[in-house]
C-alpha positions, 0 to 999 in steps of 0.5 A, spaced: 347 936 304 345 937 312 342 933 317 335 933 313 339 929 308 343 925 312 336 923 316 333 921 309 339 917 307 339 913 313 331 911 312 333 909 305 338 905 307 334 901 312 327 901 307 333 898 303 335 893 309 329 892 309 327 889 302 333 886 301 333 882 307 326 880 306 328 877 299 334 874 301 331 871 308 331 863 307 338 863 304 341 868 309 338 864 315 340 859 312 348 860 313 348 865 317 346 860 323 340 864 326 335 860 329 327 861 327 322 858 330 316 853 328 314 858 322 321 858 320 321 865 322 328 868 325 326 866 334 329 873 336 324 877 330 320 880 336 326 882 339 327 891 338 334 891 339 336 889 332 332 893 328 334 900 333 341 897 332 340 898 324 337 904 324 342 908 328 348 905 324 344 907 318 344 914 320 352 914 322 354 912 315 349 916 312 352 922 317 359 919 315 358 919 308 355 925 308 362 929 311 366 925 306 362 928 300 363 934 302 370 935 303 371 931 297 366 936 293 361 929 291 355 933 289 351 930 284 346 924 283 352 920 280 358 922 284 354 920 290 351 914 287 359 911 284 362 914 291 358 911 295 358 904 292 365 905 291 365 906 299 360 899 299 364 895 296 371 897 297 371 899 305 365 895 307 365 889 304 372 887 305 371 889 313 365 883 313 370 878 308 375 878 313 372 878 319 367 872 316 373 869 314 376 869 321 370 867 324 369 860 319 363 863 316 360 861 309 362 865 303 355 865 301 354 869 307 359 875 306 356 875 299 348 877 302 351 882 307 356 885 302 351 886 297 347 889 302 352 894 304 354 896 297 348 896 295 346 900 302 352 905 301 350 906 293 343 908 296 345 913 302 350 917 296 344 918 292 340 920 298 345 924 300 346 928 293 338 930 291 338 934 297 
């Protein structure tokens, strides 16, 4: 596992981001709040930032995970596919549920996100083991 890996983990994880959000679109902007224009797409779609923020972030966890791995020896397609949705579900999710929580929003919201997270992680793992 090294750069490369890491490199190719984090565009799985945003091609990932990028299927799931394009499926969950109308429930997901429907509560979390984001404004969409005429056409009913999102306002700010046109807007970079979101999208270079995601990569990169993709690119940290990918780098992050691929650190933990190697210090607890997951290196097969299996351990990185349970590690990382393990990671997902049991560090991510519960950051997104209590800050969702706090900040009053829909539960539903947490579901989409988390499930984008786990499901993201378990991704990055698998990526992370084939190389």
């Amino acid at each position: 596992m090294g750069f490369l890996a890491v490199i190719a983990a984090g565009v799985a994880a945003f091609v990932w981001g990028a299927i799931w959000y394009t499926v969950m679109a109308k429930p997901w902007m429907a509560v979390s709040g984001v404004e969409v224009d005429e056409t009913g797409q999102p306002a700010n779609r046109t807007n970079p930032v979101p999208y270079i923020t995601s990569i990169i972030a993709s690119f940290l966890v990918a780098g992050m995970m691929r650190h933990v791995f190697v210090l607890s020896g997951v290196d097969t397609v299996g351990e990185g596919l349970v590690s990382g949705l393990g990671i997902g579900l049991f560090m991510s999710v519960p950051w997104l549920a209590t800050n969702y929580g706090f900040a009053g929003r829909p539960f539903r919201l947490t579901l989409i996100d988390g499930a984008y997270a786990a499901i993201g992680s378990a991704v990055i793992g698998t990526v992370l083991t084939l190389f």
